[in-house]
N, C-alpha and C positions, 0 to 999 in steps of 0.2 A: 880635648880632655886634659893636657897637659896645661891651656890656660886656666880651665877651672881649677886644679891643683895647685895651681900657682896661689890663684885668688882666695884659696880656699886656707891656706897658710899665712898669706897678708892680713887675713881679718885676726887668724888665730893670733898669728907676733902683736895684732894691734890690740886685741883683744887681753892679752898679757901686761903691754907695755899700761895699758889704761889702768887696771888693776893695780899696779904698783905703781902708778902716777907719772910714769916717766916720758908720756908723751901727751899732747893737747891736739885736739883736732879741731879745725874749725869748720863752719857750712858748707862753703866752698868746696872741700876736701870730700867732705862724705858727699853730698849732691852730686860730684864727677867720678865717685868711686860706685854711688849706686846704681848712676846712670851706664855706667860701665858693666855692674854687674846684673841690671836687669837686659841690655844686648844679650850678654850670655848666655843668661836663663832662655831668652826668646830661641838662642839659636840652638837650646838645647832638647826646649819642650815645642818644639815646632809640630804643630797640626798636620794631619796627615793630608788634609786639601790641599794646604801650602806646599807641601814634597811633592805630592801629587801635581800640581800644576805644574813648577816646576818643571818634574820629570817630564809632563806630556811639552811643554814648550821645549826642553831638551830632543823630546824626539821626533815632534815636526818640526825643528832648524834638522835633526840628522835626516831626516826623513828627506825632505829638499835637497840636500848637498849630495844625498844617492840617485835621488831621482835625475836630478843635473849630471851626475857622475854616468848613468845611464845612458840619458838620453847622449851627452857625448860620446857614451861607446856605441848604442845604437847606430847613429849617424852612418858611420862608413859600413854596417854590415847592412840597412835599409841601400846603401848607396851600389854595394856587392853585387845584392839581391839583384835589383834594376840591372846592372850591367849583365847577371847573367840571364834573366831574361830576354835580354836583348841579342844576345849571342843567341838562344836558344831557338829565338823567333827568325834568325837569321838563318840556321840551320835548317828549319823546316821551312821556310821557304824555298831555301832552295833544293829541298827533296820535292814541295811539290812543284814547282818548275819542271825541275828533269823528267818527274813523274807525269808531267804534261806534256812533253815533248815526245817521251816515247809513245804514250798515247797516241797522241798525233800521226808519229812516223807508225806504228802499227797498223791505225785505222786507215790507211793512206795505202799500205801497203793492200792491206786484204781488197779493198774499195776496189783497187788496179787490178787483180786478181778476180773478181767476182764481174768486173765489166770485161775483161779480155775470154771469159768462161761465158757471159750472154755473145759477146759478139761472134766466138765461136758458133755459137747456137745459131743464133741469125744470119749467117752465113750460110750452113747446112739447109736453110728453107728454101723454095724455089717455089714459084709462081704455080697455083693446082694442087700443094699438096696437103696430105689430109691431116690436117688439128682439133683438137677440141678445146672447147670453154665450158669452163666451169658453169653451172648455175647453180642462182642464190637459192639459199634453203626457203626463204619465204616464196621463192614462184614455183617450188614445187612441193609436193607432199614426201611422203619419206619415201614412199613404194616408187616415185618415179625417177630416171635415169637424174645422175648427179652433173652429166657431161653432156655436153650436145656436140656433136660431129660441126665441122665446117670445112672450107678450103679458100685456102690461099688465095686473095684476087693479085694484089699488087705489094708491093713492099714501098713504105714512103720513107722515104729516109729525113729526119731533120737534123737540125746542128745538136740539139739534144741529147736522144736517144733515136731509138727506130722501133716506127711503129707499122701494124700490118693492117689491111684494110680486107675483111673475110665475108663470104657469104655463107648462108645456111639455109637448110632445105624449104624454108621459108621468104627466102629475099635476104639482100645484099643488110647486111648490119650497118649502121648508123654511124659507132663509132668504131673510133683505132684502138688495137689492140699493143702496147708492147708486149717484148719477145719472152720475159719471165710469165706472162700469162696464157702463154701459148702449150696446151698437152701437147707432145707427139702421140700420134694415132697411126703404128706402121700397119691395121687391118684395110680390108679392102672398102673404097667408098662407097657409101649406099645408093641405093639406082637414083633419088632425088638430085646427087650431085653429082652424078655422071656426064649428065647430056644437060648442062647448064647456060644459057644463053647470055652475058652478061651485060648485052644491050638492052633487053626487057625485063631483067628481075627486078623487082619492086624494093627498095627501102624499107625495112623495121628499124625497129630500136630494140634492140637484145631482152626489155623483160617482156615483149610482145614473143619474140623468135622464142625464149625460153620456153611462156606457158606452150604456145602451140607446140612445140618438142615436147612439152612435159606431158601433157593435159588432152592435146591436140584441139584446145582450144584457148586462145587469149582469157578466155573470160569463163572456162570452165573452172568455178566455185561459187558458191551462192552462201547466203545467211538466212536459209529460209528457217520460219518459226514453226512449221509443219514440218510433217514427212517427207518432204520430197515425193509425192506422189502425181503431182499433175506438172503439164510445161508450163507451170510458172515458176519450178525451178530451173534455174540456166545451167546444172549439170545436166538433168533430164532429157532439158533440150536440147544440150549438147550431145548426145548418148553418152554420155561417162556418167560413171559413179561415184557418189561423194566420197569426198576423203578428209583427214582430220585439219584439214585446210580449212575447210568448211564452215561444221559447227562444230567444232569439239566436244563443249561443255553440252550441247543437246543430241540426248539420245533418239531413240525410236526413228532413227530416219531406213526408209524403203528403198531409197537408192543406193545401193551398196554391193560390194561384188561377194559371189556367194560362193 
């Protein structure tokens, strides 16, 4: 603003001195004075794209020198982060470490505790006496005993566990039983295994010893699509009465306890 003032009194003195003849200009002079004063104009009447671009190139260079200014302050606090993740993951490993050890020492502990409490058990057994085993719900119906009586033939010991080898009022059972499977049963034995011979009792396999306990027959249940009225039902012929072992889903059956 101060140079157009300026210039704007240089025309005027010239403007004066012309008038009263006291100065001579020549080409030279005005051509470098207009050239001079059309710069000025330009820098006065400047376009608003012009300022505008400008400004925007002004504030992508700023824009850069923050982002740079960032990204260097970023740097150690992304670098912070990291380390304290690492600490953190450091930390919880070793909670679960410890948290595994005690585990460990726990399960170890009760483990000793629950085998010192069978072996107790298996100790108190002796040769004759009276246990029971469970039977599965599929080899019996719901109305028939859950337990079957047995006794003690022999106790086999292996490096293992200790298993018992039983018979029941049907023949010597198949398999070995361990000692967490074993009922006590302190009532008195039933006359079947009283007078027991154990050179001639025969071999079952427990879901045979089951039904005949349950059923008092192996093979008492049948899927007949009739009534059960004639022996070609195997309850029938077994004398028992059907049960929902049977047919469930079919009604009208004649075999049935009243």
């Amino acid at each position: 603003m101060a140079t157009l003032i300026t210039h704007i009194h240089y025309w005027q003195s010239l403007h004066d001195a012309a008038m009263n003849d006291d100065v001579e200009m020549n080409d030279l002079i005005i051509d470098k004075i207009s050239k001079s004063n059309t710069n000025i104009t330009d820098e006065i009447f400047e376009t608003p794209s012009t300022t505008n671009n400008r400004d925007s190139h002004i504030d992508c260079s700023s824009n850069q020198i923050i982002r740079k200014s960032i990204d260097n302050q970023e740097t150690p606090k992304a670098s912070a982060s990291c380390h304290l993740k690492s600490n953190t993951d450091g930390r919880h490993n070793l909670y679960r470490n410890s948290a595994r050890v005690n585990y460990l020492k726990n399960q170890s502990k009760r483990q000793k505790l629950y085998d010192e409490h069978l072996k107790k058990i298996a100790d108190s057994y002796k040769n004759g006496d009276l246990v029971g085993i469970a039977i599965n719900r599929v080899d019996r119906t719901n109305c028939d005993p859950k337990i079957m009586p047995c006794i003690i033939e022999k106790r086999l010991s292996n490096t293992n566990n200790i298993t018992y080898s039983l018979i029941s009022a049907y023949g010597r059972i198949a398999t070995s039983f361990p000692v967490h499977q074993l009922i006590p049963m302190s009532c008195s034995k039933p006359l079947e295994l009283q007078n027991v011979n154990f050179e001639t009792v025969p071999t079952v396999s427990l879901v045979q010893a089951s039904k005949m306990f349950a059923r008092g027959n192996a093979t008492a249940t049948c899927d007949c699509k009739t009534k059960c009225i004639k022996k070609t039902c195997p309850c029938r012929r077994a004398s028992v009465a059907c049960s929902t072992k049977c047919h469930p889903k079919r009604g009208k059956c004649k075999n049935v306890e009243e």
